[in-house]
N, C-alpha and C positions, 0 to 999 in steps of 0.2 A: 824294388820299392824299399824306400829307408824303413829299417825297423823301428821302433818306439824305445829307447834309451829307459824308460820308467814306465812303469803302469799303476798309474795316481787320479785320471778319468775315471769317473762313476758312470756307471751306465743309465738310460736313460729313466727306464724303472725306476731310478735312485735319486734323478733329479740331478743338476748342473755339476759338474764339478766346480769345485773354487779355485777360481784361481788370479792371485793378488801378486800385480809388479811392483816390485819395491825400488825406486831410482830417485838420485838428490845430488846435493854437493857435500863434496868427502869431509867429514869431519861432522856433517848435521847430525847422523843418529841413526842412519840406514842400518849398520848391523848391531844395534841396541835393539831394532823395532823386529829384525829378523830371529835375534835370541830370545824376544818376548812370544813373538809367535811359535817357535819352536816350542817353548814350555806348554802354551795352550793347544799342543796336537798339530798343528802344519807342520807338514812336509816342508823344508826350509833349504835351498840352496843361494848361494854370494858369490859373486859375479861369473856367472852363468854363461857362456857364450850365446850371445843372443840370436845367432842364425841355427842354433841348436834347438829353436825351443818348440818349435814345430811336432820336431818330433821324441819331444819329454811329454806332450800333451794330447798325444795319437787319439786319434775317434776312439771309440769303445770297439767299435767293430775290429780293429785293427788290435785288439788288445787280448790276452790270453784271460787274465785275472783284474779286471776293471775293477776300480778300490773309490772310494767317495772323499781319503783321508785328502783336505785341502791343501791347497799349494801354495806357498809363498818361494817368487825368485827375485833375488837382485843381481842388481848390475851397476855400474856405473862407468862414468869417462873412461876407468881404467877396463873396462874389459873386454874382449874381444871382437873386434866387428860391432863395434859401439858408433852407429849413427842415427843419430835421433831421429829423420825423416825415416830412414826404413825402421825402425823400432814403431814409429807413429803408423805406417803401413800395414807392419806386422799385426801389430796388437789389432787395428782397425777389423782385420781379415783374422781374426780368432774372436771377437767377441759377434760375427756371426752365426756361430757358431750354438748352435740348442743346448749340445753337452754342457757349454764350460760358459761360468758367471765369471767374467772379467773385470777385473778391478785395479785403477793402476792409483798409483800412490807416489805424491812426491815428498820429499820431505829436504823444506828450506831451513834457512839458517842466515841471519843477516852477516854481513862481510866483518864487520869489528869483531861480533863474538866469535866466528871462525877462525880470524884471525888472532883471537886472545885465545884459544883453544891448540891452536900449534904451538903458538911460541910457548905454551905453558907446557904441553905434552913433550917440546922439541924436536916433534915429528914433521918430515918433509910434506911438503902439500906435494901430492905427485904431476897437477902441472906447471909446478914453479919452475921447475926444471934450470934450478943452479938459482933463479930468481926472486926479488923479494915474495914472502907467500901472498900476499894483498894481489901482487900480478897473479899468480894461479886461482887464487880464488874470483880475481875478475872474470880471467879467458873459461875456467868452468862455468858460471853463470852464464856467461854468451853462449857456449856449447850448448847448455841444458837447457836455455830459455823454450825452446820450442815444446819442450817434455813436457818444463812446469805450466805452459800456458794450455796445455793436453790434457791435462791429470785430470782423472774425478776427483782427485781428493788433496791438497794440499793440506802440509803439518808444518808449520813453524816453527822451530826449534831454538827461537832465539832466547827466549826468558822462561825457556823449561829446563828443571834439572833432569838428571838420569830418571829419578824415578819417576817425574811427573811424566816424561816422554815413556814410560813402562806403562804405566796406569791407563793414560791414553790409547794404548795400543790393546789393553788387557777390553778396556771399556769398548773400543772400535769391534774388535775382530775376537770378543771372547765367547762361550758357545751363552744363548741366551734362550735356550729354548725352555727353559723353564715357567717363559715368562713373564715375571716378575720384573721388576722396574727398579733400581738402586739410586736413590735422592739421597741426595748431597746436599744439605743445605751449610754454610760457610763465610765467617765474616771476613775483613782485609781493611787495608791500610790503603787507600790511593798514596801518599805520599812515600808507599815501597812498593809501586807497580799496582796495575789491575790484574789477575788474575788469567790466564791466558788461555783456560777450559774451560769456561762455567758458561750456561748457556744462556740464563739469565742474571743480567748485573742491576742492584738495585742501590740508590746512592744518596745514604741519610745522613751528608752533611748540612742539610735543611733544618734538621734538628738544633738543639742548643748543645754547647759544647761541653762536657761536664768536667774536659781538661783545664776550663776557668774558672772550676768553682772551687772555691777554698775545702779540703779534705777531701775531694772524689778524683782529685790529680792520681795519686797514687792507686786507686784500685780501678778495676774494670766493670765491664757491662755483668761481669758473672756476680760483683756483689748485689745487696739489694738496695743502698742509699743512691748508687747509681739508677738502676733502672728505676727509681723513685725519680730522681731527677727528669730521664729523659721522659717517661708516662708523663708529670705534669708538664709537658711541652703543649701546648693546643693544636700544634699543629699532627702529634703523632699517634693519634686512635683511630682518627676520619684517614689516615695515609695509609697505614699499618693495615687497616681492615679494608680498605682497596687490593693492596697487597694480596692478601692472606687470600680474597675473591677469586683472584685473577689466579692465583695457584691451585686454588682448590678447583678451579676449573678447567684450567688448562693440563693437568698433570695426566687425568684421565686421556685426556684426548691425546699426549705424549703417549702414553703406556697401546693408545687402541694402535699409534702407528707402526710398534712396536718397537720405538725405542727405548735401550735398555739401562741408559744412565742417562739422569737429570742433577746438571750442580748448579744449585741457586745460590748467588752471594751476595751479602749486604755489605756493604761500602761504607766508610767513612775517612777521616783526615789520617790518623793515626792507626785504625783498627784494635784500638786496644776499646772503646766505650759505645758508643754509639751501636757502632756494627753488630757488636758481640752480643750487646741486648737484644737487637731486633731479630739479628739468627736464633737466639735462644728461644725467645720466644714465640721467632715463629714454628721455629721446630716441634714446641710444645702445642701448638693450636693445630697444627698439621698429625700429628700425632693421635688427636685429638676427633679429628676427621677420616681416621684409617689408614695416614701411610705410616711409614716407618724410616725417617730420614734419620739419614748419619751427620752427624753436626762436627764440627771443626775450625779453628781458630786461627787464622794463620799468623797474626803479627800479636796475639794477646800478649807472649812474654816479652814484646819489644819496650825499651826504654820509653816512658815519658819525657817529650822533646817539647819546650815550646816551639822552634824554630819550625817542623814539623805540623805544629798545631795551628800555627801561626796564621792561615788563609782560612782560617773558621770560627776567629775569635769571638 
């Protein structure tokens, strides 16, 4: 009988072991999300041969010193006896399994930013193989489609930087038994992206634009001639306290399912006015109600642009 290479299985007393596959396309952030994991206590091994893995995750029974410490492995194209039908097999025939909580993980990446990622890195895509990288990163996609159409869990990787793909990973897989719930509330700019974690998006270009008014160009929703402006709007007390309703009702019921991060964000043209009032504010009414949201700015020191402003005049 093959012996157990590791003893990382918690025994049953202890409740499942964890254990999380990490698999994507080379360059999206696989061992970004594996070096996050390792700082939060998983056991972390990269590209792991995957007809190995049977017996790195032995029954308890089969084990000398059964350990509860969670498991994160990757793998990808490049590793050994990498085929996605029998990976799909595999995995299938371990999350029957009592001991161990299975969780597989893909993580995408759209093809332009991959490909602005090699040529910037000058790193070979490993299945280009002498050809241009656009070829490797297709023929991996067809490879892995079958994984990413598998997965409980796709990640995105295409309009996250390092850290936001860290944070993600910290908020997924960090220990949360405390608990405790971490709100995020957060304004933004659609005209530089939507925000590509936030669980609810709220979008107060409806408002009047305070980018038009003579002397409120220049400062934002954090002075107070602005959010004087946007309050006199008629439409933004009856919206706002729909808003504020629907959070303060829903938030508990977030927290009973035990999820452990909520990021609320309000939208507008630019993110420097509008948004930044309504996050403020609502932060302060929510505050006000017992949570304790962390608030955050994304595009506040960005230039005022009419061209920008221009679809909310």
């Amino acid at each position: 009988m093959d012996q157990p290479l590791v003893s990382n299985v918690a025994s049953d007393q202890h409740g499942p072991q964890r254990l999380l596959l990490v698999t994507g396309l080379s360059g999206a952030g696989k061992s970004t999300a594996l070096d996050v994991l390792e700082d939060l206590g998983w056991e972390t091994i990269d590209n792991f041969p995957v007809r190995l893995l049977k017996r790195l995750v032995a029954k308890p029974e089969q084990q000398a010193n059964p350990q509860r410490t969670p498991m994160a492995i990757g793998f990808d194209s490049r590793t050994r006896g990498f085929v996605p039908s029998d990976i799909i097999d595999l995995v299938k025939d371990l999350t029957t399994r009592e001991d161990l909580a299975v969780t597989f993980m893909f993580i995408d990446c759209a093809g332009s930013e991959l490909e602005r990622r090699y040529n910037e890195t000058r790193r070979r895509h490993p299945m280009a193989q002498g050809r241009p990288v656009q070829d490797g990163i297709a023929a991996e996609r067809e490879l892995l489609e079958p994984l990413r159409r598998w997965a409980d869990m796709v990640v995105d990787t295409s309009a996250l930087s390092v850290n936001e793909l860290q944070q993600h990973v910290r908020n997924v897989f960090g220990d949360h038994e405390t608990g405790e719930m971490t709100l995020t509330i957060s304004s933004f700019g659609f005209a530089r992206g939507m925000p590509p974690l936030a669980d609810l998006v709220f979008d107060m270009r409806f408002l009047d634009n305070p980018h038009w008014v003579e002397g409120l160009r220049e400062l934002t929703g954090q002075d107070a001639p602005v959010g004087e402006h946007i309050e006199s709007d008629p439409a933004f007390a009856q919206v706002f306290g729909q808003i504020r309703d629907l959070l303060t009702d829903m938030l508990p019921r977030y927290k009973a399912q035990g999820k452990a991060y909520v990021h609320v964000a309000f939208g507008c043209t630019g993110g420097r006015h509008r948004s930044v009032f309504t996050a403020e504010r609502m932060a302060q009414d929510l505050r006000e109600a017992g949570f304790s949201p962390t608030v955050r700015h994304r595009n506040l020191s960005s230039r005022a642009a009419d061209e920008i402003e221009r679809d909310s005049r």
